[in-house]
C-alpha positions as CSV (number, residue, x, y, z in Angstrom):
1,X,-0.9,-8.3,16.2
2,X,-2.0,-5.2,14.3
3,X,-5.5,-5.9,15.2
4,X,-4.9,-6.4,19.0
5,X,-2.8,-3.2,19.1
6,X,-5.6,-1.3,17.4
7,X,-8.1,-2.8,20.3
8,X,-6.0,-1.6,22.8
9,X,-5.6,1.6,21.4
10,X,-9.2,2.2,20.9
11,X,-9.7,1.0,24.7
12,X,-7.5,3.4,26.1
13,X,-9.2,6.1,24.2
14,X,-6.3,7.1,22.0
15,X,-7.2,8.4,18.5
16,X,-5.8,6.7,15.3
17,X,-5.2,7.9,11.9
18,X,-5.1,6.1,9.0
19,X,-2.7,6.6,5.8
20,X,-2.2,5.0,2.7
21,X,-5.6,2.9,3.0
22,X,-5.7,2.1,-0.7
23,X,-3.0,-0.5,-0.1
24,X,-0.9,0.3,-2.9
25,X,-1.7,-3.4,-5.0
26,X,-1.4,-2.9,-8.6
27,X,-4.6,-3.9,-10.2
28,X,-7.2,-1.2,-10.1
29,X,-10.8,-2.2,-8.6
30,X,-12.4,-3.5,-12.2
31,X,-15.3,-4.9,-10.4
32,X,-15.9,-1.3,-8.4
33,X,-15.5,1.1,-11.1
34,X,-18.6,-0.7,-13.5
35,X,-20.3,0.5,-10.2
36,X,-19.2,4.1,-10.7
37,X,-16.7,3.5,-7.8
38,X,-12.8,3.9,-7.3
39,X,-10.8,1.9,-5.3
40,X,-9.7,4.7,-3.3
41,X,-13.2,5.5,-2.9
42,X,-13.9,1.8,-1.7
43,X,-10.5,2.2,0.6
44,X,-12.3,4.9,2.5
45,X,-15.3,3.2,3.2
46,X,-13.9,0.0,4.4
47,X,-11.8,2.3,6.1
48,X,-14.0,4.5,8.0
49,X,-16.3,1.8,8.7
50,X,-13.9,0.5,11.3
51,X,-14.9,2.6,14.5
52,X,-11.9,2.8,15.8
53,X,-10.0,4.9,13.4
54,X,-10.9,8.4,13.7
55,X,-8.8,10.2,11.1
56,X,-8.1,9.1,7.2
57,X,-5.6,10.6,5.8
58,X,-6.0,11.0,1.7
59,X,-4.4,11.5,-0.7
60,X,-6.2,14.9,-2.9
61,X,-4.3,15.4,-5.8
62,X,-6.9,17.2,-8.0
63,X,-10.6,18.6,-7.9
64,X,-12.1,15.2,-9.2
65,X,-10.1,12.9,-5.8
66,X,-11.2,15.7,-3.4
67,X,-15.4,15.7,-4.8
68,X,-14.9,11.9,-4.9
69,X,-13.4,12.0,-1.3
70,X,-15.9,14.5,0.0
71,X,-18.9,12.6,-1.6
72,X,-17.7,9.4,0.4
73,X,-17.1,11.1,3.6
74,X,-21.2,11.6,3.7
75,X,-21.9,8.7,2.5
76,X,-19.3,6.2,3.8
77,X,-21.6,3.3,4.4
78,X,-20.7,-0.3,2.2
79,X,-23.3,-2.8,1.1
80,X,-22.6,-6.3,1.5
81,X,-21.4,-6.6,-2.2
82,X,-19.1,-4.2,-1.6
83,X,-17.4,-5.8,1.6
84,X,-17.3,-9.1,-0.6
85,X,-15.9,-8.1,-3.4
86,X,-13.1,-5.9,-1.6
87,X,-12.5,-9.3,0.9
88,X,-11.4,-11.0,-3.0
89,X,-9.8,-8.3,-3.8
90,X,-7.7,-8.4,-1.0
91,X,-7.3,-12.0,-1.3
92,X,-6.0,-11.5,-5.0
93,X,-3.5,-9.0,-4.4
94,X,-2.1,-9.5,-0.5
95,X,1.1,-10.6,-2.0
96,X,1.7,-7.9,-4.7
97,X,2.4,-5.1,-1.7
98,X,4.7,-4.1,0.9
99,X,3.7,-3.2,4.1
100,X,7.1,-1.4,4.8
101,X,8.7,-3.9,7.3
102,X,12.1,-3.6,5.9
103,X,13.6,-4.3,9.4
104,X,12.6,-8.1,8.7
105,X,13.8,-8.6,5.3
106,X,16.6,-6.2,4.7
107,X,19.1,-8.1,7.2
108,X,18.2,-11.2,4.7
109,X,19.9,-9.4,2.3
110,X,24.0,-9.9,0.9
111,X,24.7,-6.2,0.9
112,X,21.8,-3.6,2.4
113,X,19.1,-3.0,-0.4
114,X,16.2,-0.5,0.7
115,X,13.5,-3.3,0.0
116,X,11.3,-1.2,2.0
117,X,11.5,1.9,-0.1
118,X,12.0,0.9,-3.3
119,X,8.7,-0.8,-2.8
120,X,6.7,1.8,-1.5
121,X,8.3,4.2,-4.4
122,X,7.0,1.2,-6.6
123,X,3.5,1.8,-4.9
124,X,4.1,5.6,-5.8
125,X,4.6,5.0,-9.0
126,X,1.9,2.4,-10.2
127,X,-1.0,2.4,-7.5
128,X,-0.5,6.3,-6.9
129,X,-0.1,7.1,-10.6
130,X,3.0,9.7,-9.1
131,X,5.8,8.3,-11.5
132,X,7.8,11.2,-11.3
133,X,8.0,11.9,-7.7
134,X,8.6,7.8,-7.3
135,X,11.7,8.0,-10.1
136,X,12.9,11.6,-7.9
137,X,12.9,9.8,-4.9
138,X,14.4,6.3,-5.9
139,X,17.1,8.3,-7.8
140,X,17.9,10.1,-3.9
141,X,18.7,6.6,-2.7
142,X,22.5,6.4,-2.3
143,X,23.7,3.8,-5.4
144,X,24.3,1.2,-3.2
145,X,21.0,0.8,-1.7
146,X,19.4,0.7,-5.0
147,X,21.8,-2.2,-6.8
148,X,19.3,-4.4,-7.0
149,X,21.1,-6.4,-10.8
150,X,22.7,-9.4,-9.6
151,X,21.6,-9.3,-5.9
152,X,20.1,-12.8,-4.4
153,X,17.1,-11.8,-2.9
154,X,15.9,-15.6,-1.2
155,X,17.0,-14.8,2.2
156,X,14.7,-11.7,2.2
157,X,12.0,-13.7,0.5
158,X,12.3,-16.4,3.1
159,X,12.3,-13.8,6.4
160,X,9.0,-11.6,4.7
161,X,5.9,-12.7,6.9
162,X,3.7,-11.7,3.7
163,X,5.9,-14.0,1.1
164,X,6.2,-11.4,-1.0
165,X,8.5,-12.5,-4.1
166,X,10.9,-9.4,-3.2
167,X,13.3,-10.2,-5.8
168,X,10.7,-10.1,-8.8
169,X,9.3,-6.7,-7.8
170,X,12.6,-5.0,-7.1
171,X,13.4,-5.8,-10.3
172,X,9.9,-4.7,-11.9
173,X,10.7,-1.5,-9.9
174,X,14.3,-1.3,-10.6
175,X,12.9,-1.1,-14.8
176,X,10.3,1.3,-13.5
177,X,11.7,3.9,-11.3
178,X,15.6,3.9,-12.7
């Protein structure tokens, strides 16, 4: 569906942007970085390599992301390898992240838990390497939100599309971000 509504965009002639193209899956790019690449750096180019975005938005915290960011803006190209070996990395990790869709879990859930943003502060926190803004922001969650102890998360779990094991990560981000 995503796919189809980017087509359609890109037919009428409207412009995309693109955020948060590095996914947010804990394990770094191993396989990448013995090339001397990042995975943010690899997000980019798989990123900018599909025509029909025309904006990436990305995250520059210091001088070393915004060199690395400039460097693969020129050179934004990806060799085979790297389109096969970011294919298995996406294959590895599709079920360790949230793509934000809290409107179909968070009805699964016994009393309202913000799946949605307790995961993407989990993101913050372990793919962004931004533990203090994630812990700020969980700890802004009204308390009831962010019970996650004792909670039965399987209805959630059965209503994601992605099969993510919801109630295992809200409790990895529960111990994290609390």
């Amino acid at each position: 569906a995503l796919q189809a509504a980017l087509d359609k965009c890109s037919k009428a002639g409207i412009g995309l942007v693109a955020m948060k193209t590095g996914k947010g899956a804990v394990p770094r790019f191993e396989e990448f970085q013995t090339e001397g690449l990042s995975g943010p750096v690899v997000s980019l180019k798989a990123t900018w390599a599909d025509e029909r975005i025309h904006v990436v938005v990305s995250k520059m915290a210091n001088l070393k992301q915004l060199e690395e960011n400039a460097t693969t803006a020129k050179n934004h190209q990806m060799s085979q390898g790297e389109w096969e070996t970011l294919e298995r990395y996406a294959m590895a990790t599709d079920h360790l992240y949230c793509r934000g869709c809290g409107d179909v879990c968070e009805p699964g859930c016994e009393n309202t838990v913000a799946i949605a943003d307790i995961l993407r502060y989990k993101m913050y926190y372990e793919s962004y390497g931004d533990r203090r803004r994630a812990r700020e922001l969980f700890a802004e969650l009204p308390a009831e939100v962010r019970a996650i102890a004792g909670r039965d998360f399987r209805a959630s779990e059965a209503a994601c599309p992605h099969r993510l094991p919801i109630g295992e990560l809200l409790a990895e981000a529960a111990r994290q971000l609390a």
